[in-house]
C-alpha positions, 0 to 999 in steps of 0.5 A: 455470480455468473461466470463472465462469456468468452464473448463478453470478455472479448467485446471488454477487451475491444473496447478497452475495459479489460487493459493489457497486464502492460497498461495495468502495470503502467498505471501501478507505476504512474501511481507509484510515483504519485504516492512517492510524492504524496508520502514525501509531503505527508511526512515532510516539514511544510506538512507538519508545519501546517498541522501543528498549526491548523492544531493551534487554531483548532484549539481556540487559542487564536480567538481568545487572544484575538477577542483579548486584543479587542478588548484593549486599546491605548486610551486609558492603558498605563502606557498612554498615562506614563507618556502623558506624565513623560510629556508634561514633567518635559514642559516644566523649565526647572527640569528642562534646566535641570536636564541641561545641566543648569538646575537642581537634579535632585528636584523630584518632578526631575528625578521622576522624569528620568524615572519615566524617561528610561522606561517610555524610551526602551525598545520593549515600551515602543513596541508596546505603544504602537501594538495599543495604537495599531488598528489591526493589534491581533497580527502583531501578535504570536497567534496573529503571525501563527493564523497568517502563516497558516493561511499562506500555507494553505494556499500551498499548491503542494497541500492542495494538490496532497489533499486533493490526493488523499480523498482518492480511493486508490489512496485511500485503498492503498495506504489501508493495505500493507504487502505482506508477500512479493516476489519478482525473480530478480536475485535470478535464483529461488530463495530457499528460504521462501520457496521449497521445491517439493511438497511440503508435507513430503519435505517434512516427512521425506526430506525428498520429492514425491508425487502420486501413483495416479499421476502421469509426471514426477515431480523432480527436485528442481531440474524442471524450474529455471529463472529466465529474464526474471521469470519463473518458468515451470517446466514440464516435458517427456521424459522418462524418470523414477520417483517416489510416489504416494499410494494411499494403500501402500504408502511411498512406493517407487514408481516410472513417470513418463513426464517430469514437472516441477512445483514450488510453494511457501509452506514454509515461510508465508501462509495467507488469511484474507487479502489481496493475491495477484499472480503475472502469468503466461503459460503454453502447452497442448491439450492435457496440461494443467497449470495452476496456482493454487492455495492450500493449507494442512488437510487436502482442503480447503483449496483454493484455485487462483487458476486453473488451465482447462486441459481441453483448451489451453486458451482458457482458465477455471478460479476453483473453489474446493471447501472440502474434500470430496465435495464439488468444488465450486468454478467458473471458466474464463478464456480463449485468450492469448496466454502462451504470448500474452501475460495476464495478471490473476488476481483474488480478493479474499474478505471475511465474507465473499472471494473474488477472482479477476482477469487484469482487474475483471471480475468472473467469479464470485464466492460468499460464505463458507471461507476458509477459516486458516490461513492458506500457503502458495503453490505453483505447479504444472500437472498432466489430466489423467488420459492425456499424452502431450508430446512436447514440453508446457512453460508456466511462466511467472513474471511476480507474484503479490499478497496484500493484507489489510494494515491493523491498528 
């Protein structure tokens, strides 16, 4: 698609459809919060309750017994003939003088009225008499109590509110997703066993740092990064330094760099295929500094640019698409904005069939088809443009990086 003008990125930050990283992460946090309560009663007991009830219902049972309790009634029941016999044998003189005491209580009519006597008085024939007398003989009943719990749960401001909840698409998109990568700096040191500090094929191969005979800096062994107010900072300034370098004739040769700079990737540890990737950025710098996070795998390409600084602008950003080598990559520039005071968050929405680059949730860029087909690891890194000689030091600031990935299953 077309790329997004400076002047149209500009009137959608006036009018505020392009927020602020800070609004764009409040907003996370107020969902965040939403979702806490939202999992809270999903996995909770009232929530169970009611499915394992709405379960019953759906199955039929409550209407069979409801039919069933039409069905019956007290005329004509064993009990209603018991109770009458009860009653009549009770009228007769010789067993009321029996039953006091003064007749034979061997008589048969008084032996079965006591018979009957200690059944229609037991707390279990009761209850019986007055479900066959009762209007409503279904709520006296297990299903009857189970359909009238059931409705009183759904009327639960709780369950209405968590199913109002669950048909919003940012649930829906979230509870889809998984996070498969995060990191924010806090520990206050990198993580060895996240991020190498060198390239990865030079740490393989090398066991040190290198960089490329073309280049104007060296990469050094991490003196160039430091974490600052849980910041990854990317240093990249004047300095004279000797390095190994690559020279695709001669192979690693020893080389003099004018500029040092640093770099860190997962090659290592975390590789993505797909997926959501967004990236809290600021950086500065003069002309001739390329900042840039980028993802690669084992060949030269494909690559794929989540950013990439315009050294003739420092306010502005290329999303860059390189499917093979040599071949021209595919781009779209963005910018004139604050980004040596101002964060932004870099986002990249990877499908099986399209890629979509963002700015605080703004699309600019769009590639469909000819994807990367493996998975691709993280790079963060700060260059100098061939012919450029920037005289003071550049930061690549990154507060946190984020990958999201489809859940299966």
């Amino acid at each position: 698609m077309g790329g997004l003008s400076n002047f149209r990125l500009r009137w959608l930050r006036t009018i505020g459809q392009m927020p602020s990283a800070g609004k764009i992460e409040a907003r996370r946090k107020a969902f965040m919060t939403r979702y806490t309560r939202f999992q809270a009663y999903e996995n909770g007991q009232e929530f169970a309750r009611y499915k394992a009830l709405r379960d019953y219902v759906d199955s039929g049972e409550a209407e069979r017994v409801r039919e069933e309790c039409r069905l019956q009634s007290y005329a004509g029941s064993r009990e209603a003939g018991l109770l009458e016999e009860f009653n009549q044998l009770g009228h007769l003189r010789h067993v009321q003088d029996a039953a006091k005491g003064k007749g034979d209580t061997q008589n048969p009519d008084y032996l079965r009225y006591r018979a009957l006597q200690q059944e229609v008085e037991t707390p279990e024939f009761r209850e019986r008499v007055n479900y066959l007398k009762s209007k409503d003989k279904f709520s006296l009943t297990e299903a009857g109590r189970k359909l009238a719990e059931l409705n009183t749960l759904s009327r639960s401001k709780e369950l209405k509110w968590y199913e109002s909840m669950r048909q919003k698409p940012e649930i829906q998109r979230y509870v889809q997703e998984q996070e498969v990568f995060f990191e924010d700096f806090a520990s206050g040191s990198l993580d060895s066993k996240v991020w190498l500090k060198r390239f990865f094929w030079g740490d393989a191969m090398l066991g040190k740092p290198y960089s490329f005979v073309g280049d104007a800096q060296c990469y050094t062994d991490g003196a160039n990064l430091r974490i600052e107010n849980s910041c990854l900072i990317i240093s990249t300034r004047p300095e004279d330094a000797k390095a190994m370098a690559w020279d695709t004739k001669l192979g690693f040769i020893p080389k003099s760099y004018k500029y040092t700079s640093g770099l860190v990737n997962t090659g290592q540890s975390f590789r993505m295929h797909e997926g959501r990737l967004e990236a809290k950025i600021r950086f500065s710098g003069e002309p001739g500094i390329v900042h840039s996070l980028y993802l690669c795998g084992d060949k030269a390409a494909p690559q794929v640019d989540l950013f990439r600084s315009v050294p003739e602008n420092p306010k502005d950003i290329r999303g860059v698409y390189s499917p093979q080598q040599g071949s021209r990559p595919a781009q779209e520039q963005v910018g004139n904005l604050p980004f040596a005071t101002e964060f932004f968050i870099l986002g990249l929405e990877w499908t099986s069939s399209k890629m979509v680059w963002t700015i605080n949730g703004v699309p600019y860029m769009e590639q469909v088809g000819g994807l990367p087909t493996e998975p691709l690891y993280l790079v963060l890194t700060t260059t100098i443009a061939p012919g450029y000689e920037p005289h003071g030091e550049a930061r690549l600031e990154v507060d946190w990086v984020r990958c999201t990935a489809k859940r299966h299953g």
